[in-house]
C-alpha positions in Angstrom: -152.9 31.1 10.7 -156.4 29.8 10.5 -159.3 32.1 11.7 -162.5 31.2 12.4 -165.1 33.4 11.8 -167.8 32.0 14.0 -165.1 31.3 16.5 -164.2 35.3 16.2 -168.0 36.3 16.1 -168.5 34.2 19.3 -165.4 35.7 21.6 -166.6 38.9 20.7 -170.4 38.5 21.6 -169.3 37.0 24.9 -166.6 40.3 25.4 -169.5 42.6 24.9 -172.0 40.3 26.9 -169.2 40.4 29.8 -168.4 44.2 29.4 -172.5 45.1 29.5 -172.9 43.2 32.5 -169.5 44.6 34.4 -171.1 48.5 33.2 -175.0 47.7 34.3 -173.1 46.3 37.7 -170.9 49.4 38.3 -174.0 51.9 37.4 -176.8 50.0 39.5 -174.7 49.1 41.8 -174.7 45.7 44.0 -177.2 44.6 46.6 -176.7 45.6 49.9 -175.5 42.9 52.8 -179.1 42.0 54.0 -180.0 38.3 54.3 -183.9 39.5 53.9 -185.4 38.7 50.5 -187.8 40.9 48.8 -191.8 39.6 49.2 -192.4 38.9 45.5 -189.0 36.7 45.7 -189.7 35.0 48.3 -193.5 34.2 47.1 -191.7 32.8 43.7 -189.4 30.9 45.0 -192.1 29.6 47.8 -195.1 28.3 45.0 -195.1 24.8 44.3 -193.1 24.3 40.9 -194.1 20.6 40.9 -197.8 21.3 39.5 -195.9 23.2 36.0 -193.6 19.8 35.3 -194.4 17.9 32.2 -197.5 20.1 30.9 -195.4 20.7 27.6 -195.2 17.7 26.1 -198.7 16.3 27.1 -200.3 18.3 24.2 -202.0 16.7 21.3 -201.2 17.1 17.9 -204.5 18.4 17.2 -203.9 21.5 19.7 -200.6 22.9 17.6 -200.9 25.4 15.3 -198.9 25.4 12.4 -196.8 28.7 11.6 -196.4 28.0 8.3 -196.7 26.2 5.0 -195.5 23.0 4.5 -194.1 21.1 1.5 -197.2 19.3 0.7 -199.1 22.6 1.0 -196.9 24.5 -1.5 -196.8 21.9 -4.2 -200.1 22.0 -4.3 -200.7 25.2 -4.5 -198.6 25.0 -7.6 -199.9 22.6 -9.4 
């Protein structure tokens, strides 16, 4: 029998994920049958989502800010 570990870490975090949305469904509730949306959804899905393409990877190198040390940082630190 071979067993997996992540394979058996992974079936169980979806079971739990699956069971916590089956419990937050039967305590909340579902939606009644209204074909009305709410305001603010209807003003989200109404803006223009063409103007927020592409703006991620359009900034410069000089703009990012490094979390971190890097390799060439450390070893000289230490020397």
């Amino acid at each position: 029998m071979n067993v997996n570990f992540f394979e058996w870490l992974r079936d169980g975090v979806r079971q739990s994920v699956l069971l916590g949305v089956s419990d937050a469904i039967e305590q909340i509730g579902t939606p009644t049958d209204s074909d009305d949306l709410h305001p603010n959804v209807a003003a989200l899905l109404a803006t223009d989502t063409g103007t927020t393409k592409g703006t991620r990877g359009k900034s410069t190198a000089a703009s990012k800010k490094r979390l971190g040390k890097s390799l060439k940082d450390m070893n000289s630190s230490d020397a």
